[in-house]
C-alpha positions in Angstrom: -76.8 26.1 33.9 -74.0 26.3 31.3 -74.6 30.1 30.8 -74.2 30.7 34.6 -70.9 28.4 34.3 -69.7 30.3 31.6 -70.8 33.7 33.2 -68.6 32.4 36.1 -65.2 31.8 34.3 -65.3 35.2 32.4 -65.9 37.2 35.8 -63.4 35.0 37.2 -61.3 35.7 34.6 -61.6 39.7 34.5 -61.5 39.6 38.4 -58.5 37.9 38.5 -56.7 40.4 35.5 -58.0 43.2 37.5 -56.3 42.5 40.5 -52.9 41.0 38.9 -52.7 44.1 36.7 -53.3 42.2 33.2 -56.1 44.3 31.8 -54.5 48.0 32.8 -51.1 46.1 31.1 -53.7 46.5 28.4 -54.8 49.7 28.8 -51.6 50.7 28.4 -50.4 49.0 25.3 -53.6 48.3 23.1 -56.6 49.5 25.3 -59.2 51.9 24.3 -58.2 55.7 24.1 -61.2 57.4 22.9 -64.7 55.7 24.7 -68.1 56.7 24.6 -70.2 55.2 27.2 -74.7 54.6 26.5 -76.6 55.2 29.2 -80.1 55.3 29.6 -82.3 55.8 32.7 -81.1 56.8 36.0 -83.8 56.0 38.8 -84.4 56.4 42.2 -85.0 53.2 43.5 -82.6 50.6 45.5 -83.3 48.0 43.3 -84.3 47.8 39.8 -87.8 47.0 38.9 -89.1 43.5 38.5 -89.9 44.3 34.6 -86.6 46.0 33.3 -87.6 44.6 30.0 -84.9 46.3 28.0 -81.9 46.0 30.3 -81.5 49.9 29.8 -81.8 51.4 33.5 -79.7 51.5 36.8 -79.8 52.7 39.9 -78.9 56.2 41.3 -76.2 54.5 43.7 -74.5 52.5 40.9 -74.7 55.3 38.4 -72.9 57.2 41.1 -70.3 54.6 41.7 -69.8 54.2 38.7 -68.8 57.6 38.0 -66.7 57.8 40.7 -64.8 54.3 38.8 -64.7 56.3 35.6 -63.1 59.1 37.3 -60.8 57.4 39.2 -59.1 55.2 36.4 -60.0 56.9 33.0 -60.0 60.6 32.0 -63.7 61.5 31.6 -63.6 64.5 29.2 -65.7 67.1 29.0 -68.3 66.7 26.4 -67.5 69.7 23.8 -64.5 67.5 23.2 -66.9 64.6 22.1 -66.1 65.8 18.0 -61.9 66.5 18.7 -60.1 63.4 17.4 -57.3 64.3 19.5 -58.7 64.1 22.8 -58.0 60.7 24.8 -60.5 59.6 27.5 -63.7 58.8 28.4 -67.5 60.5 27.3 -70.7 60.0 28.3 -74.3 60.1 26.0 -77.7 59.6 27.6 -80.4 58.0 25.2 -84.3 58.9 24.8 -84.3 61.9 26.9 -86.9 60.4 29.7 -87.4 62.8 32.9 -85.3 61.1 35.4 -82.2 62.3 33.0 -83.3 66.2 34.4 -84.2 65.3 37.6 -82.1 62.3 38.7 -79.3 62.0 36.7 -78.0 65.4 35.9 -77.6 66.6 39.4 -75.6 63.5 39.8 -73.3 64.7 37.0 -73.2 67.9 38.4 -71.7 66.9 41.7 -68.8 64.9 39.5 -68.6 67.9 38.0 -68.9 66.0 34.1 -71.2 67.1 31.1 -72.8 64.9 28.6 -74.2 64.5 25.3 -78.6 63.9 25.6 -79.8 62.0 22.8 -83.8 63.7 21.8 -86.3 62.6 19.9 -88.5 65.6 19.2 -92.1 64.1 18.3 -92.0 62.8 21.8 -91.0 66.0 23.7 -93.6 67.6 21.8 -96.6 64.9 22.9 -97.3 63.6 19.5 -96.4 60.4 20.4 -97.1 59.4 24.5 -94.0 56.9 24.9 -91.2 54.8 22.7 -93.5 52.3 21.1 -91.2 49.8 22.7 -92.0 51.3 26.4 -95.8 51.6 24.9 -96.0 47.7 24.4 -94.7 47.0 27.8 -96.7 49.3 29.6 -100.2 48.0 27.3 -99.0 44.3 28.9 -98.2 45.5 32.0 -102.1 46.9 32.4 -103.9 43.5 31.1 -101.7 41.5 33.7 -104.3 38.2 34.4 -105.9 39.5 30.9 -106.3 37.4 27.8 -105.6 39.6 24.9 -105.3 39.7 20.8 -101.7 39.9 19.7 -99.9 39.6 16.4 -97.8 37.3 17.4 -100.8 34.3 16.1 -102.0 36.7 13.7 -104.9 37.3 16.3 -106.1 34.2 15.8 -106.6 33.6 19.2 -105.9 35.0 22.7 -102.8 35.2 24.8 -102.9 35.2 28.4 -101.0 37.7 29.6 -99.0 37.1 33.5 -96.5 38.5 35.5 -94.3 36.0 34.5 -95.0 36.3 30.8 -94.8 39.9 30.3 -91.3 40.3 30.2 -91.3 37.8 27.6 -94.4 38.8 25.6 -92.7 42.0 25.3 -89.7 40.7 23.9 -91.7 38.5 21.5 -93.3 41.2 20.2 -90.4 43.3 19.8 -88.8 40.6 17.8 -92.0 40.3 15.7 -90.7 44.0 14.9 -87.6 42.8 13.8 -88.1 39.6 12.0 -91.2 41.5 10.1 -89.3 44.7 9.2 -92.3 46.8 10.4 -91.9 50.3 9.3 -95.2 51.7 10.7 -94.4 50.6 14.5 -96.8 52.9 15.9 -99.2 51.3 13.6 -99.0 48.2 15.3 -99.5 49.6 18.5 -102.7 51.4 17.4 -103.8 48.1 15.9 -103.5 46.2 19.2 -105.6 49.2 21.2 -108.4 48.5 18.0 -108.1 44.7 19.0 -108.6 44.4 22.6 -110.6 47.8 22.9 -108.0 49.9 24.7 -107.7 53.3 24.3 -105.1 55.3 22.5 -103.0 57.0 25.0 -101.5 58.2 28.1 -101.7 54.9 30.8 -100.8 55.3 34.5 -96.9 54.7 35.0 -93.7 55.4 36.6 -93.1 59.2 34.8 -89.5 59.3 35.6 -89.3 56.0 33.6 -91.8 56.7 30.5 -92.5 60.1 30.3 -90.5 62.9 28.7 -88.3 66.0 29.7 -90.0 69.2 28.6 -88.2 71.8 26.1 -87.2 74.1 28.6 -85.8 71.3 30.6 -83.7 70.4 27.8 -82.7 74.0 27.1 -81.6 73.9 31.0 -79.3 71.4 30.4 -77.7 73.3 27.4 -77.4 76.0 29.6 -75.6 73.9 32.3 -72.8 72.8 29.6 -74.2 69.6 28.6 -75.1 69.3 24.3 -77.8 67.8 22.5 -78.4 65.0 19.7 -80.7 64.3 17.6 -82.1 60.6 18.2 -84.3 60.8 15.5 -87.8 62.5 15.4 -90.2 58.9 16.4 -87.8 56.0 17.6 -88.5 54.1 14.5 -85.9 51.2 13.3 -84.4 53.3 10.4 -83.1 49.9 8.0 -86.8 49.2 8.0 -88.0 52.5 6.5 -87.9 53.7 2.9 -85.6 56.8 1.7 -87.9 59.4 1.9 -89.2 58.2 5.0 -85.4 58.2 6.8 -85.6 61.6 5.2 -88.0 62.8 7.1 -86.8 61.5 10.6 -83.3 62.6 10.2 -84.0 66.1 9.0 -87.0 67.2 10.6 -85.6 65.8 14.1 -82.3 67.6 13.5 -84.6 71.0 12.4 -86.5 71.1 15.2 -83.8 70.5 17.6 -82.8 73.3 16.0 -85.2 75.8 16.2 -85.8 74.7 20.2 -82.5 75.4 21.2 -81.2 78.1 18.7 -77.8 76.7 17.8 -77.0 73.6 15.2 -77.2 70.2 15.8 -74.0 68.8 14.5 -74.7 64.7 16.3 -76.8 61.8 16.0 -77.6 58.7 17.7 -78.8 55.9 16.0 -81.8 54.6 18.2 -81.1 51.0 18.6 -77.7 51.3 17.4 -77.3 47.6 16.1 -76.6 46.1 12.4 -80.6 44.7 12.8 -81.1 48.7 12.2 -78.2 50.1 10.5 -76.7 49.3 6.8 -74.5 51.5 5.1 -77.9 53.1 3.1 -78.9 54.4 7.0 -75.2 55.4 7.0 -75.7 57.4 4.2 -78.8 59.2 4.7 -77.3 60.0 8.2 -74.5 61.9 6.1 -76.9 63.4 3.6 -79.4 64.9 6.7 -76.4 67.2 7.4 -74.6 65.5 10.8 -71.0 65.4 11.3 -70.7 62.9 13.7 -73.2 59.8 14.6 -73.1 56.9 17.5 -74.0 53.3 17.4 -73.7 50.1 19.6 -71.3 48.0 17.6 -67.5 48.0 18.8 -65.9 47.3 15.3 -68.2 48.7 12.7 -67.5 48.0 9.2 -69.3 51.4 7.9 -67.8 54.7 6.1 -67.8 57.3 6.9 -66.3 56.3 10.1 -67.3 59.5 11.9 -71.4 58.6 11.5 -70.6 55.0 12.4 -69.0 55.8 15.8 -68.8 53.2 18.2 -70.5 53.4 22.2 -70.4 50.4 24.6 -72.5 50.1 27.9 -72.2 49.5 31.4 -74.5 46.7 33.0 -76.1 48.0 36.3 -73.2 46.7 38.3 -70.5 48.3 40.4 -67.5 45.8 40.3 -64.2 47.6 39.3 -63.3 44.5 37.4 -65.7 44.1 34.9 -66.4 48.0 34.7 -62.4 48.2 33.8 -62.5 45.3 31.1 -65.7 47.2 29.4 -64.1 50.7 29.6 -60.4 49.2 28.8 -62.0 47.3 25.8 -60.4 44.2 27.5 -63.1 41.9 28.0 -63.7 42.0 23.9 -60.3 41.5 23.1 -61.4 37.6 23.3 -64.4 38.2 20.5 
C-alpha cells in the first residue's frame, strides 16, 4: 500500500513538471546531454506476458511510441556517433541479441529511420549454450508448473512446489541465490538442477522470438543496414564473480570472435547486468586490458576510471506516458536521488 502511495506522488509529481514546463526548464540548464538508452526485447504481443520475470521486454506498440517521444523531444543520434564525445543527444543499445531484435524490432527502427548499437554474446549465437542461464531457470520452472522439484535454494533437502504464482518468484529466488553465493559456474548450476529432478540438458519448447537467438548472418544484416555490434561477453556470466583468467577468457574470446564473424573490430562492450553486484573496478580493468575503448553499464553516477569503460545507460519501463519518459531521458526524475 505505501509503495503504490509513493508510486502515486512521484508520477504525480513528474506529470505535473511535464505539463508546467519544470523538467524541460531542466533539460535546458542541467539535464542530460549525452543518453544512452537499454533495451532489450521487442515483442509482438498487446500485452506483455504474465511471467516477464526480468522486467526486460515491451511491446511493439510502446516501443514505437516511444520512439516517436524520443524523436520528438530529444535528438536521437545516429549510432556511429555513440564513441564522439562531442555529439549531444540521445542513442540507443539492444541487449542479448534475442530474435525478435531482427525480426521485430529493427524494422521498427528502420521506419524511424534510427541505427543502434546490438549487444552479442557469441557462445549463444553459436549453440553452445541453448538460452541466458537466467531465461534457462525460468523456462526449467515454467515446464514443472504443478511439479514438486529439487532446488538449491534448501540445499535439496527437500522439494519445492513449483505454481503459476510462485514461478516468478522462484525464479527470482534463485537468481538471488546467484548473487548472494557469488556462483561463477552458473551454467553449472543449471546442469545440476537437470541431474536433480531428471530433466534433460537442452532445448525446451518456448516463445523463440523471446529465448532463442539471432543467427550470424542475421547479425551481419544488421551491420549491413548501419546498425554496429558489441561484445556482451562470450556466456552471460556475472564477471565480479569470476577469477582473472576466467574474465580473460570472456572478454577476449567474445570480442575475437565478433571479430572474425563480422570482419571489422569490435571497439564496445556491454557489461551483462550492468550493476555494482557485477562490476568493481578489477572488471573495470580487465574490460580495458581485453582491448575495448568504450564500455556501458546500468549505474547513472558511476564512480569507476576509466570513465569511457564505465559509461552510463538508463532504461525505459514499458510505458508510453510523455511525463515519466521525459523525466528518465531528461535525467529529471533522479535529480531527487
Amino acid at each position: 500500500m505505501a509503495k503504490n502511495i509513493k508510486h502515486f506522488v512521484r508520477d504525480s509529481w513528474l506529470t505535473a513538471s511535464y505539463y508546467t514546463g519544470l523538467s524541460h526548464l531542466y533539460q535546458a540548464l542541467a539535464g542530460r546531454k549525452h543518453g544512452v538508452v537499454s533495451y532489450h526485447n521487442v515483442l509482438p504481443v498487446s500485452t506483455l506476458p504474465a511471467f516477464d520475470t526480468y522486467n526486460v521486454d515491451v511491446t511493439a506498440a510502446i516501443f514505437d511510441k516511444q520512439l516517436q517521444f524520443l524523436k520528438k523531444h530529444f535528438r536521437v543520434q545516429p549510432i556511429q556517433e555513440l564513441e564522439n564525445p562531442l555529439a549531444e543527444g540521445i542513442f540507443l543499445t539492444f541487449d542479448d541479441g534475442m530474435r525478435n531484435n531482427y525480426e521485430i524490432l529493427v524494422p521498427i527502427l528502420a521506419k524511424h529511420d534510427i541505427s543502434a548499437l546490438f549487444a552479442i554474446c557469441p557462445a549463444m549465437v553459436d549453440g553452445e549454450l541453448p538460452y541466458i542461464w537466467r531465461d534457462y531457470l525460468f523456462l526449467l520452472l515454467h515446464q514443472a508448473i504443478s511439479q514438486d522439484v529439487w532446488l538449491p535454494l534448501n540445499g535439496y533437502q527437500s522439494l519445492i512446489r513449483v505454481s503459476e504464482a510462485s514461478l516468478n518468484s522462484l525464479t527470482r529466488q534463485l537468481k538471488q541465490y546467484v548473487y548472494s553465493h557469488q556462483i561463477a559456474d552458473i551454467y553449472g548450476i543449471i546442469w545440476e538442477i537437470c541431474k536433480k529432478n531428471q530433466w534433460s540438458v537442452g532445448p525446451i519448447s518456448c516463445d523463440e522470438l523471446r529465448y532463442e537467438f539471432m543467427t550470424w548472418p542475421q547479425i551481419q544484416e544488421l551491420t549491413q543496414k548501419g546498425h554496429q555490434v558489441a561484445s556482451h561477453t562470450q556466456t552471460h556470466r556475472v564477471l565480479r564473480f569470476l577469477s582473472q583468467d576466467e574474465k580473460k577468457k570472456e572478454l577476449e574470446s567474445s570480442k575475437k570472435r565478433l571479430e572474425e564473424k563480422l570482419n571489422h573490430e569490435i571497439s564496445l562492450f556491454v557489461y551483462p547486468y550492468g550493476s555494482s553486484a557485477e562490476i568493481d573496478q578489477a572488471t573495470v580493468n580487465a574490460v580495458d586490458e581485453a582491448g575495448y575503448r568504450g564500455a556501458f553499464m546500468n549505474i547513472q553516477r558511476p564512480l569507476l576510471t576509466p570513465s569511457a569503460l564505465a559509461q552510463p545507460r538508463f532504461a525505459f519501463p514499458p510505458i508510453a506516458s510523455s511525463a515519466h519518459l521525459y523525466a528518465i531521458a531528461s535525467g529529471y526524475k533522479f535529480s531527487f536521488r
